[in-house]
C-alpha positions in Angstrom: 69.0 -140.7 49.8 72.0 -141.1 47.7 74.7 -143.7 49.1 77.6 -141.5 48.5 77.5 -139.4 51.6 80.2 -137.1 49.9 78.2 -135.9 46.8 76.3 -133.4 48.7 79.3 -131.9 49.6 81.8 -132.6 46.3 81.2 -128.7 44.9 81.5 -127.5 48.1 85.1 -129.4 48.9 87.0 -129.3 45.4 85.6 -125.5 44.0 85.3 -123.6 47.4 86.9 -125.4 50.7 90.4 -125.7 48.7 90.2 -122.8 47.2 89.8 -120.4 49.9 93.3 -119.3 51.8 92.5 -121.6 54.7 92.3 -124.6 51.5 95.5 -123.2 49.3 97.5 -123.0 52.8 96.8 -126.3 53.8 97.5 -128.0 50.4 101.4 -126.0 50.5 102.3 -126.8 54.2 101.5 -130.4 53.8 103.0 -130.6 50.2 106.2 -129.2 52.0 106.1 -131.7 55.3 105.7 -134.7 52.9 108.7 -133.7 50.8 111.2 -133.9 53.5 110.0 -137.5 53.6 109.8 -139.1 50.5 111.8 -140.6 48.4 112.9 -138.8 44.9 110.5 -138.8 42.2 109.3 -141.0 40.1 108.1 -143.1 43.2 105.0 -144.3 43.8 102.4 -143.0 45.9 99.0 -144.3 46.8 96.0 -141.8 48.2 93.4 -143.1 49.7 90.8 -141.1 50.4 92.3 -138.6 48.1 88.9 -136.5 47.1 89.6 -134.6 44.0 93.4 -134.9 44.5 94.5 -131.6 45.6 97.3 -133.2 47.6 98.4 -136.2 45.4 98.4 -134.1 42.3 100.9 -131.4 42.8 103.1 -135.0 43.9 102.1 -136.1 40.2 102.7 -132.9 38.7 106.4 -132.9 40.7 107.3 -136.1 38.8 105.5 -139.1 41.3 103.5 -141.7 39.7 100.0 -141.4 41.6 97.0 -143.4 42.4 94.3 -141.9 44.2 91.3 -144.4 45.7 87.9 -142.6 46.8 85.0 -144.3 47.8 82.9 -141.4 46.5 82.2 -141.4 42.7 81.5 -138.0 43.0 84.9 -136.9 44.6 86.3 -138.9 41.6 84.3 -136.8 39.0 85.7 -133.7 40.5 89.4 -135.6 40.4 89.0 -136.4 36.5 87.7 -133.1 35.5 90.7 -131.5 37.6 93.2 -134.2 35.9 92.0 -133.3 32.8 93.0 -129.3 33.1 96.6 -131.1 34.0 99.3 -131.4 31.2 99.2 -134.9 29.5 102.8 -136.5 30.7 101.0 -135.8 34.5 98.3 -137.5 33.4 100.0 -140.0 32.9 101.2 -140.6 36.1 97.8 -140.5 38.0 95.6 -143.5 38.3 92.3 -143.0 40.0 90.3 -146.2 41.7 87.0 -146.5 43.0 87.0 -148.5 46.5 86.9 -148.3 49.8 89.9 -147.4 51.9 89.0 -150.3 54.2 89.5 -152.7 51.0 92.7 -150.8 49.4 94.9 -153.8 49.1 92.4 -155.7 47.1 92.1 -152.4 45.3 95.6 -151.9 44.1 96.1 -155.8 43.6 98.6 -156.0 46.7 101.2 -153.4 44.6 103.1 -152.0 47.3 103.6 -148.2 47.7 107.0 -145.9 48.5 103.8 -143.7 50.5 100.4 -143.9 51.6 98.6 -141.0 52.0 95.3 -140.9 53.8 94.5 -137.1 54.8 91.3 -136.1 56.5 89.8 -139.3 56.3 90.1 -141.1 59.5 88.2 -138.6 61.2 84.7 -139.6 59.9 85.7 -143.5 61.5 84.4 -144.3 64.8 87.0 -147.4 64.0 90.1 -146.4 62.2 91.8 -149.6 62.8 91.0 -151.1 59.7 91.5 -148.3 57.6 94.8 -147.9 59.3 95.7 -151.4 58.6 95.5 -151.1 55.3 97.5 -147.9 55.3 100.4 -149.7 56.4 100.0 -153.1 54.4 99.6 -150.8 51.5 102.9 -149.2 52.1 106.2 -151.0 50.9 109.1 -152.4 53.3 111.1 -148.2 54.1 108.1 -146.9 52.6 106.0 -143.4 54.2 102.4 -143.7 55.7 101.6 -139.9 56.2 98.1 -139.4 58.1 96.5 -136.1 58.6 93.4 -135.3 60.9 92.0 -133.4 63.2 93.5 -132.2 66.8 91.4 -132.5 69.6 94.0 -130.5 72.0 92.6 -127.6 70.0 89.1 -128.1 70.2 88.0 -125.5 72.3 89.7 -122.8 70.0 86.8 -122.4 67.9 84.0 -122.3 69.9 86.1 -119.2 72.1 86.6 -117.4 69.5 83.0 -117.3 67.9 82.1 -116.9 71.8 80.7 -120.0 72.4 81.5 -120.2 75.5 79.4 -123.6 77.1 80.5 -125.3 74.0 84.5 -124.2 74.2 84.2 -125.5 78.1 82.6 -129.0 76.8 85.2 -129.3 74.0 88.5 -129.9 76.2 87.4 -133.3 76.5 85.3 -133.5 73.3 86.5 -136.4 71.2 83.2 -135.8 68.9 82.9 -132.7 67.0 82.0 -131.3 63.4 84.2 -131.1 60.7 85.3 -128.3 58.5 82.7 -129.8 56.1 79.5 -130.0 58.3 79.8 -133.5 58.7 79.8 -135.4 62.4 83.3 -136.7 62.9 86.2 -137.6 65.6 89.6 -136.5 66.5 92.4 -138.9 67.5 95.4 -137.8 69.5 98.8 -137.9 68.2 99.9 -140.0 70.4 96.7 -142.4 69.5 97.6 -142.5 66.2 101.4 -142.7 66.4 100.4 -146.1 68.8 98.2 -147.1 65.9 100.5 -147.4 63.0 103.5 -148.7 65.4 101.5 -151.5 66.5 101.2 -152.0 62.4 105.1 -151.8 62.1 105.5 -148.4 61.0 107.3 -146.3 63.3 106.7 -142.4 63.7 108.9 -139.9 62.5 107.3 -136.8 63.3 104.6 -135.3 63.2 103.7 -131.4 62.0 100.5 -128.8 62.9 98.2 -127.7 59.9 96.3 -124.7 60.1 96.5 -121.9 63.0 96.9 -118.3 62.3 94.8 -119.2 59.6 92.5 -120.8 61.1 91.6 -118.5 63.7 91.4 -115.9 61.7 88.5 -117.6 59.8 86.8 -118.1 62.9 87.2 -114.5 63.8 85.7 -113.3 60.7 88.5 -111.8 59.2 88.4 -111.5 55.4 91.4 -113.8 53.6 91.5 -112.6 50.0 92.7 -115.7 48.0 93.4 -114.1 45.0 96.0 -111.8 46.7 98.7 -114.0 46.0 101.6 -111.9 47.9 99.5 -112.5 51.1 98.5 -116.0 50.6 102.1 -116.9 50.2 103.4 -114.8 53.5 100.7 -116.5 54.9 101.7 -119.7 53.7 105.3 -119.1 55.0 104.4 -118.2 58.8 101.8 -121.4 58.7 104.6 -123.7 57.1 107.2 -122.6 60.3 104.5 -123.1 63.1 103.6 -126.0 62.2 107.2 -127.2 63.0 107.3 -125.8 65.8 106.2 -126.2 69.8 103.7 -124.6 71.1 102.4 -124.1 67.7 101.5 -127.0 66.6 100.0 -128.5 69.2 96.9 -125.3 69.0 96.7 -126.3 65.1 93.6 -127.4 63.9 94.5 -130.1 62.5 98.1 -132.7 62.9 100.0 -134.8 60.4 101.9 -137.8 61.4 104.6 -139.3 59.0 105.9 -142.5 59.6 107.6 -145.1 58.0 107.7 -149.0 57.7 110.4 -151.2 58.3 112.0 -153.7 56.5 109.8 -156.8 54.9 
């Protein structure tokens, strides 16, 4: 048995899961959300737990200078073969490390970040304290920690809508589900997370819904054509303005929480 837990599921994540319309949608919402937070380009940025950099490389390829750290050398593969179809002056800007997210600072040799990314990650931690601390050493004095994963108020949707009825009951106070990859994982609350990072000196600035209309009409069994490229982006639209907005994005599938850090 491999130690990489992710390899099994490496082709599965970078050629299929982000490129179906639920993937492609989720990649421009949170693209948008993080770009009414961060400084101007060429900052830094530091993605931990970036995969194949699907989010930290359209940041790269908008003028940020990127380093994405995995723990899985197989997510990494799939990153440099993706870098390499990327024009050279964005290759420039991304740096990809092998470590864990629990030893990032070490990682990075204590450089301090303008944001911290660490999207769909926290998740697979029945601890994400010390994951989270490093999210927020990592980041500089004003700089963004921005955190996506998944929402247990919504937990329930799935299971009622592929008529799963015992299991939609159990899920209102599930904290333990499966994620979108087949792996065991947990949700944290918003409010759990926001406590989290401000008890780490990072104070929430708000936090956005990922996935919904989308979502449920995966679940349903609808057919989402990704190469209908009119769709995907009225799709995209109507996903980026719920997610802003209550109720909306407290039924999304998933949340992200931007904060920032204050002064050294």
């Amino acid at each position: 048995m491999t130690d990489d837990i992710w390899a099994t599921v490496a082709d599965q994540f970078a050629d299929k899961a982000y490129a179906s319309v639920k993937g492609l949608v989720r990649t421009y919402v949170m693209h948008q959300q993080l770009l009414e937070h961060l400084p101007a380009p060429p900052a830094t940025v530091l993605d931990i737990g970036g995969g194949a950099g699907h989010q930290s490389f359209p940041l790269a390829q908008a003028g940020y200078d990127v380093t994405l750290l995995d723990s899985s050398p197989a997510m990494l593969d799939k990153a440099r073969q993706r870098l390499q179809r990327l024009p050279a002056e964005v290759q420039r800007r991304v740096t990809l490390l092998q470590a864990d997210g629990e030893n990032a600072d070490e990682a990075v040799g204590g450089q301090r970040f303008a944001a911290v990314l660490c999207h769909g990650v926290l998740g697979y931690l029945e601890q994400p304290g010390p994951l989270v601390d490093q999210l927020c050493r990592c980041a500089a004095p004003g700089g963004v920690v921005s955190i996506m994963t998944g929402n247990p108020k919504a937990a329930a949707v799935r299971p009622a809508l592929e008529r799963r009825w015992d299991d939609a009951l159990a899920s209102f106070d599930a904290k333990q589900g499966m994620g979108v990859l087949g792996l065991p994982g947990r949700d944290y609350t918003v409010e759990e997370v926001s406590e989290l990072i401000q008890s780490r000196g990072v104070r929430p600035l708000d936090w956005y819904g990922v996935w919904l209309f989308v979502d449920w009409l995966d679940f349903s069994g609808a057919e989402l054509d990704p190469t209908d490229a009119k769709q995907v982006e009225a799709t995209a639209a109507v996903e980026l303005e719920a997610s802003r907005r209550d109720p909306y994005r407290h039924l999304s599938r998933v949340f992200h929480l931007v904060g920032r850090k204050g002064p050294a």
